[in-house]
PyMOL Python script that loads the backbone (N, CA, C, O; Angstrom):
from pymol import cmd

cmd.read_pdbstr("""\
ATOM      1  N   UNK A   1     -13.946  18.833  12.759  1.00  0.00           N
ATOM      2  CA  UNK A   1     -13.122  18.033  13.635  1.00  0.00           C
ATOM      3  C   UNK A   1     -11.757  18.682  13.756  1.00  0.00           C
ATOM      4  O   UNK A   1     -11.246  19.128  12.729  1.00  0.00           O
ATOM      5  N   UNK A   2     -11.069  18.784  15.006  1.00  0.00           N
ATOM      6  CA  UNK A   2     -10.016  19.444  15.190  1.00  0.00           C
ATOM      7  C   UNK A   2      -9.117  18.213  15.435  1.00  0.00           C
ATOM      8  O   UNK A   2      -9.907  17.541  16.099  1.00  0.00           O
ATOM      9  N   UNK A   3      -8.051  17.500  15.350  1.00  0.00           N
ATOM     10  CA  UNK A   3      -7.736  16.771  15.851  1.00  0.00           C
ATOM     11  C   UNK A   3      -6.958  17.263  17.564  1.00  0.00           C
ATOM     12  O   UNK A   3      -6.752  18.388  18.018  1.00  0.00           O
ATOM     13  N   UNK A   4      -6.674  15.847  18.187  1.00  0.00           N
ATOM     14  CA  UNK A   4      -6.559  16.099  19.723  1.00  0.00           C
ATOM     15  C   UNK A   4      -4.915  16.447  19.591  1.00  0.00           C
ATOM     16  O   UNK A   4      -4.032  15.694  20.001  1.00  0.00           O
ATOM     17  N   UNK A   5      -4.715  17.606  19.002  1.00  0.00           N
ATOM     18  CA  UNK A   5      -2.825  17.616  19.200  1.00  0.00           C
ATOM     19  C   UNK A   5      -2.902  19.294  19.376  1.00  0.00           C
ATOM     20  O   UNK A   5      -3.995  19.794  19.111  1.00  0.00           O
ATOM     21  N   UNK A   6      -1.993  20.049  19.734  1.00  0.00           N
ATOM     22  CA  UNK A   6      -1.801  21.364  19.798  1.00  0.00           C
ATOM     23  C   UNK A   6      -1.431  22.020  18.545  1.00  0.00           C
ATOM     24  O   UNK A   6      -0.258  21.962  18.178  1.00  0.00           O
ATOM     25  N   UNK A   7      -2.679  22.898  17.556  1.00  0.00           N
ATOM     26  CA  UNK A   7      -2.783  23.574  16.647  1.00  0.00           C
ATOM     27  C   UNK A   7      -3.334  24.631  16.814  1.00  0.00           C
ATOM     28  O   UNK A   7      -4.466  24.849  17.245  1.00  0.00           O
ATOM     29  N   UNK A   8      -2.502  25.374  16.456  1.00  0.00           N
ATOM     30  CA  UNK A   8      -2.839  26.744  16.907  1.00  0.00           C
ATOM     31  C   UNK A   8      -4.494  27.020  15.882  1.00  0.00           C
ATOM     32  O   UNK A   8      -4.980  26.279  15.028  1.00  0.00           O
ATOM     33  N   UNK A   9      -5.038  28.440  16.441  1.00  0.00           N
ATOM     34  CA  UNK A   9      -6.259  28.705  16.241  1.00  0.00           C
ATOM     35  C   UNK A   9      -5.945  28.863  14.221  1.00  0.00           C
ATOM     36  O   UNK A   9      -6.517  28.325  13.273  1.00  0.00           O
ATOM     37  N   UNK A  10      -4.683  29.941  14.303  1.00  0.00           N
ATOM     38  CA  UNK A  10      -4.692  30.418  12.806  1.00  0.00           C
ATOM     39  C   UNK A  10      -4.554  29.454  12.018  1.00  0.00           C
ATOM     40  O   UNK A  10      -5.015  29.678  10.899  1.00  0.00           O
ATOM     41  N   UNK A  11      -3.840  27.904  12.248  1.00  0.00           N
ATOM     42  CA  UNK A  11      -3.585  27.049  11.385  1.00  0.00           C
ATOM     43  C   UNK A  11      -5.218  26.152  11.004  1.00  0.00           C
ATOM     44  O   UNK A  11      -5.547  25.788   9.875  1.00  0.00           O
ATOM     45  N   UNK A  12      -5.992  25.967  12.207  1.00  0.00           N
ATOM     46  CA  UNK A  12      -6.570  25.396  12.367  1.00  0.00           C
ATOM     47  C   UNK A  12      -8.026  26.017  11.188  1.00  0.00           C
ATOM     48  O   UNK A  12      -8.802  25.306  10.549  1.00  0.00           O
ATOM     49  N   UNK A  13      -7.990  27.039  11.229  1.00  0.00           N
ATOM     50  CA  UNK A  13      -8.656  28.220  10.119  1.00  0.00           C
ATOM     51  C   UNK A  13      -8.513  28.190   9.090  1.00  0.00           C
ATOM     52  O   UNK A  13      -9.470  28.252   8.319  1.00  0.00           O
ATOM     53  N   UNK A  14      -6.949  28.056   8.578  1.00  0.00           N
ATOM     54  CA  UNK A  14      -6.867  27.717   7.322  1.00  0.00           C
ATOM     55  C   UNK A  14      -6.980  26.684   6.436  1.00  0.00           C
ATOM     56  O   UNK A  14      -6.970  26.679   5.205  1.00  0.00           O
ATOM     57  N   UNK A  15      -7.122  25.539   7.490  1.00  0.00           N
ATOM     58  CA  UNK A  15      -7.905  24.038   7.444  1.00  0.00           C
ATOM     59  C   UNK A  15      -9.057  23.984   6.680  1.00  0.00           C
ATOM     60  O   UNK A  15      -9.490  23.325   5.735  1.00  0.00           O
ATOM     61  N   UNK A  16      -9.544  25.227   7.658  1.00  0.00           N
ATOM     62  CA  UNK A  16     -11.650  25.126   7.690  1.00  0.00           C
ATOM     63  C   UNK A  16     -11.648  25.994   6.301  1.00  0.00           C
ATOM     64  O   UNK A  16     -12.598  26.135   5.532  1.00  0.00           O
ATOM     65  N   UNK A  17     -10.254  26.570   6.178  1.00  0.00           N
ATOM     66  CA  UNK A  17     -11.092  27.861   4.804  1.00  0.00           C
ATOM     67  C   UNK A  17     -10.993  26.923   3.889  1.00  0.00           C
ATOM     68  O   UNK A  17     -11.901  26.966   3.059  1.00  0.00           O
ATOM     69  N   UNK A  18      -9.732  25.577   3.653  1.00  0.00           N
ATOM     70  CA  UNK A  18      -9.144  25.116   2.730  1.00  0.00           C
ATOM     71  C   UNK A  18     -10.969  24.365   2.408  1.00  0.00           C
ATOM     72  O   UNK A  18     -11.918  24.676   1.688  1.00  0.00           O
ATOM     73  N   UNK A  19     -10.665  23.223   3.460  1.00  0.00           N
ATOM     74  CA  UNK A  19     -12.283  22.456   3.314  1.00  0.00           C
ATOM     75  C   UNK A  19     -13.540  22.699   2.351  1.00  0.00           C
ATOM     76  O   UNK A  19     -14.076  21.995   1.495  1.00  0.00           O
ATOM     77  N   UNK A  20     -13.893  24.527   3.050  1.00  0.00           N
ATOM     78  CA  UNK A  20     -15.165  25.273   2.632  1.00  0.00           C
ATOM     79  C   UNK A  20     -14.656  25.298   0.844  1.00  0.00           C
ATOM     80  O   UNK A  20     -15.312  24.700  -0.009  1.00  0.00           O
ATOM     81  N   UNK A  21     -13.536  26.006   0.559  1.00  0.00           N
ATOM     82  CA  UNK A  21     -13.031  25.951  -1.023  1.00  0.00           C
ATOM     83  C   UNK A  21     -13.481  24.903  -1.405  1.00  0.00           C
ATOM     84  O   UNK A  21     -14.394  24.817  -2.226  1.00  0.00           O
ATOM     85  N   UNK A  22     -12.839  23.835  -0.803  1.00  0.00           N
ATOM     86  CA  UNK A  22     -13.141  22.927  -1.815  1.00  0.00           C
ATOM     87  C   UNK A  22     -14.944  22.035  -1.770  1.00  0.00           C
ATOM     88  O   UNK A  22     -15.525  21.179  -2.436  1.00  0.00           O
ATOM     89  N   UNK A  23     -15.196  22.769  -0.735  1.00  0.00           N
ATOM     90  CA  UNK A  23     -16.427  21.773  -0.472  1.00  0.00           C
ATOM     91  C   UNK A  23     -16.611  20.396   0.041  1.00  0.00           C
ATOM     92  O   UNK A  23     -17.321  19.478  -0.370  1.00  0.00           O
ATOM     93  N   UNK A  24     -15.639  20.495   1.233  1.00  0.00           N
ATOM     94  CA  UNK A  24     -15.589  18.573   1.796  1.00  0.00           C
ATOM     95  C   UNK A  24     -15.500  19.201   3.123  1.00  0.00           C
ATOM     96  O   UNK A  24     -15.031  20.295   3.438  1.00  0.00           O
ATOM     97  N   UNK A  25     -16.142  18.124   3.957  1.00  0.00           N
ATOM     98  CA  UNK A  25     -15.586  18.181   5.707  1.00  0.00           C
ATOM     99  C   UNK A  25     -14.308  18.423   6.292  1.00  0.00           C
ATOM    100  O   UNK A  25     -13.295  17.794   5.986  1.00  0.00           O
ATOM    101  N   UNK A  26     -14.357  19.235   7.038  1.00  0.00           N
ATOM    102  CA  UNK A  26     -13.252  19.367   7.585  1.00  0.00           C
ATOM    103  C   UNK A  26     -12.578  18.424   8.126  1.00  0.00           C
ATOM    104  O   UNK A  26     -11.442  18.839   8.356  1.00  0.00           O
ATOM    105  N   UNK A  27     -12.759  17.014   8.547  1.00  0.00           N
ATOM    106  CA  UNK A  27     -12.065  15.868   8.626  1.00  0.00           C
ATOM    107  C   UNK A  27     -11.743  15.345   7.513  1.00  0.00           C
ATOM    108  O   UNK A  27     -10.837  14.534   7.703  1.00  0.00           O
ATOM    109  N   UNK A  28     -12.122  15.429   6.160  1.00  0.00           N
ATOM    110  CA  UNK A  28     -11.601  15.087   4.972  1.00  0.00           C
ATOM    111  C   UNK A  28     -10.508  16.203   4.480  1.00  0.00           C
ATOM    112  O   UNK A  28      -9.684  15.867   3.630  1.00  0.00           O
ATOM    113  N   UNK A  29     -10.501  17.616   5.049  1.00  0.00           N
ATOM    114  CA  UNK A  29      -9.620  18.392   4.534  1.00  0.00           C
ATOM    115  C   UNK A  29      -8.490  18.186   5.637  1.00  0.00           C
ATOM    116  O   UNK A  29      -7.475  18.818   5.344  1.00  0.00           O
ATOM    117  N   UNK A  30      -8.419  17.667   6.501  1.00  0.00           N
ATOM    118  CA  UNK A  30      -7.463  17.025   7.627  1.00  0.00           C
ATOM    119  C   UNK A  30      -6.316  15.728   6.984  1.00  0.00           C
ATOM    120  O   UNK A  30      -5.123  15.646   6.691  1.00  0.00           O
ATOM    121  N   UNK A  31      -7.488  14.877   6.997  1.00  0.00           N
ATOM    122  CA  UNK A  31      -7.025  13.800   6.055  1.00  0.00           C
ATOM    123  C   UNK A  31      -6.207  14.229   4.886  1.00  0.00           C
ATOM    124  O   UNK A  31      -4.995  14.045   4.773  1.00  0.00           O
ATOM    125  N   UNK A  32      -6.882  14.738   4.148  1.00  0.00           N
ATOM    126  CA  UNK A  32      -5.940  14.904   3.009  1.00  0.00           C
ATOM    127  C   UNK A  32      -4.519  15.832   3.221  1.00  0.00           C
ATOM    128  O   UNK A  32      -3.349  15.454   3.152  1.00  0.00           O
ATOM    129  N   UNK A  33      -4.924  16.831   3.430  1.00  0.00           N
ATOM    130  CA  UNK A  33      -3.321  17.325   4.037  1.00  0.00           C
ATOM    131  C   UNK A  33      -2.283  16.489   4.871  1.00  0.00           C
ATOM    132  O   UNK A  33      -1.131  16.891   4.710  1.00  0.00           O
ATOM    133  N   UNK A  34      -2.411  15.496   5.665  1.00  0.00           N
ATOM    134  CA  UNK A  34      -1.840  14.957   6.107  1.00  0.00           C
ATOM    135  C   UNK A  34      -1.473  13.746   5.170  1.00  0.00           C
ATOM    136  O   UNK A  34      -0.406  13.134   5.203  1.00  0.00           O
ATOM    137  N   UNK A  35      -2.367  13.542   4.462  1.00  0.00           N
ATOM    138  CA  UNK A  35      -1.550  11.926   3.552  1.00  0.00           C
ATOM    139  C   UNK A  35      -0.881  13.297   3.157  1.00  0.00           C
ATOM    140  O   UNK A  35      -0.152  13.671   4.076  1.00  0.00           O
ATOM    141  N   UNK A  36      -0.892  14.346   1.873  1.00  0.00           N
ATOM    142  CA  UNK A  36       0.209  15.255   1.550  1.00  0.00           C
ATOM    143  C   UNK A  36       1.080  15.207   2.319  1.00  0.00           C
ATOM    144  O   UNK A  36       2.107  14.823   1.759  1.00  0.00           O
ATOM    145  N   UNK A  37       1.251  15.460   3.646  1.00  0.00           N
ATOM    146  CA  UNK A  37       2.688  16.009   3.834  1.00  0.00           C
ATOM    147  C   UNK A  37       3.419  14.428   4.391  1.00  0.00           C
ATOM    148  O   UNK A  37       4.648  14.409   4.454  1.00  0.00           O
ATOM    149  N   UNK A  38       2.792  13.388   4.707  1.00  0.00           N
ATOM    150  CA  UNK A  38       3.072  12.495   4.245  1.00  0.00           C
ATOM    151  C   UNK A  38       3.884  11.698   3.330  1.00  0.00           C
ATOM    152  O   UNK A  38       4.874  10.997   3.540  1.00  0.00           O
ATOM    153  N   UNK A  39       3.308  11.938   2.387  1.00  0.00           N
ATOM    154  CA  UNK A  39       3.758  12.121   0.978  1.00  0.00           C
ATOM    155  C   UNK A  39       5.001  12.666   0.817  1.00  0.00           C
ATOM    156  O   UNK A  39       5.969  12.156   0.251  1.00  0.00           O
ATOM    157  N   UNK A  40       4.913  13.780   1.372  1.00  0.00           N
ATOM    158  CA  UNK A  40       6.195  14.678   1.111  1.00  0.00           C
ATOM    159  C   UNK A  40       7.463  14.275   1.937  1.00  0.00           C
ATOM    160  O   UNK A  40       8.656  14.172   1.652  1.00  0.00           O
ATOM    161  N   UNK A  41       6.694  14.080   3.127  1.00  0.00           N
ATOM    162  CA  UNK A  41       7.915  13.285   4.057  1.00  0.00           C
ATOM    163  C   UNK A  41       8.836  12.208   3.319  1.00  0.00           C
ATOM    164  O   UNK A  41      10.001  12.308   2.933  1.00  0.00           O
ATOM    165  N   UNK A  42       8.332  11.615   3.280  1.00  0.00           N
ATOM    166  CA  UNK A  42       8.098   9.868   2.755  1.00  0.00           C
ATOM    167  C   UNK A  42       8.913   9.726   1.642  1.00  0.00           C
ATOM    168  O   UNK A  42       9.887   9.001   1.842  1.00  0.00           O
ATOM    169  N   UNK A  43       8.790  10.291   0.312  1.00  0.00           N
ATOM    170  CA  UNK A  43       9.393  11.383  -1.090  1.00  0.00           C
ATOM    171  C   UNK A  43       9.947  12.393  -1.172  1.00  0.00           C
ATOM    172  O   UNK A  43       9.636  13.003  -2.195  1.00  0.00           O
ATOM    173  N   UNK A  44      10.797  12.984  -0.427  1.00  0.00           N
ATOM    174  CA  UNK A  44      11.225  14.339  -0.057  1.00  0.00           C
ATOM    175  C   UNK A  44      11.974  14.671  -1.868  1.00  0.00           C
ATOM    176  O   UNK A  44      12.255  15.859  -2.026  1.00  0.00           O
ATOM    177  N   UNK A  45      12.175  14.058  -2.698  1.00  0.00           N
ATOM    178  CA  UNK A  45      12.637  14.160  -4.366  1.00  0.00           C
ATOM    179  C   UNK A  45      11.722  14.073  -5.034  1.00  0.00           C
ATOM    180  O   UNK A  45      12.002  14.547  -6.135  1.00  0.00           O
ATOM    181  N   UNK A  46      10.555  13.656  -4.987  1.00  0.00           N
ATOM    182  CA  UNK A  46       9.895  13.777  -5.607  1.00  0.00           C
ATOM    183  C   UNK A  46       9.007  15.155  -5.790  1.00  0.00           C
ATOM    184  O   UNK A  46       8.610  15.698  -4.759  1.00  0.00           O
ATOM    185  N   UNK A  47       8.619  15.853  -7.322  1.00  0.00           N
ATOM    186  CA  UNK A  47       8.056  16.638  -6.869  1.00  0.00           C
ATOM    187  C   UNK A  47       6.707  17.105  -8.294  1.00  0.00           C
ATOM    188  O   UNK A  47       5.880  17.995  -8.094  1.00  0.00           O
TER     189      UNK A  47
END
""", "prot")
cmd.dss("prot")
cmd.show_as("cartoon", "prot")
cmd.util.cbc("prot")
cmd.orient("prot")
C-alpha cells in the first residue's frame, strides 16, 4: 500500500525494504513509522 500523498519512489522503497526486514506488510510498516514520527512530533524531548 502506498498511501494517496506525494512520496517519492526512493522513500517509498525504503518503506518496502524496512517492512521485508522486519517481516510485516507494508501498510503495517506505514503505520508504524508514522505513529513514530508522531511520536516524535508530539514529544519533541523526549528521547
Amino acid at each position: 500500500m502506498r498511501p494517496n500523498i506525494d512520496i517519492s519512489h526512493t522513500l517509498n522503497g525504503r518503506v518496502k525494504d524496512l517492512a521485508k526486514q522486519k517481516e510485516m506488510a507494508l501498510d503495517d510498516a506505514y503505520r508504524e513509522i508514522i505513529e513514530a514520527g508522531l511520536e516524535a512530533v508530539e514529544h519533541p524531548d523526549e528521547s
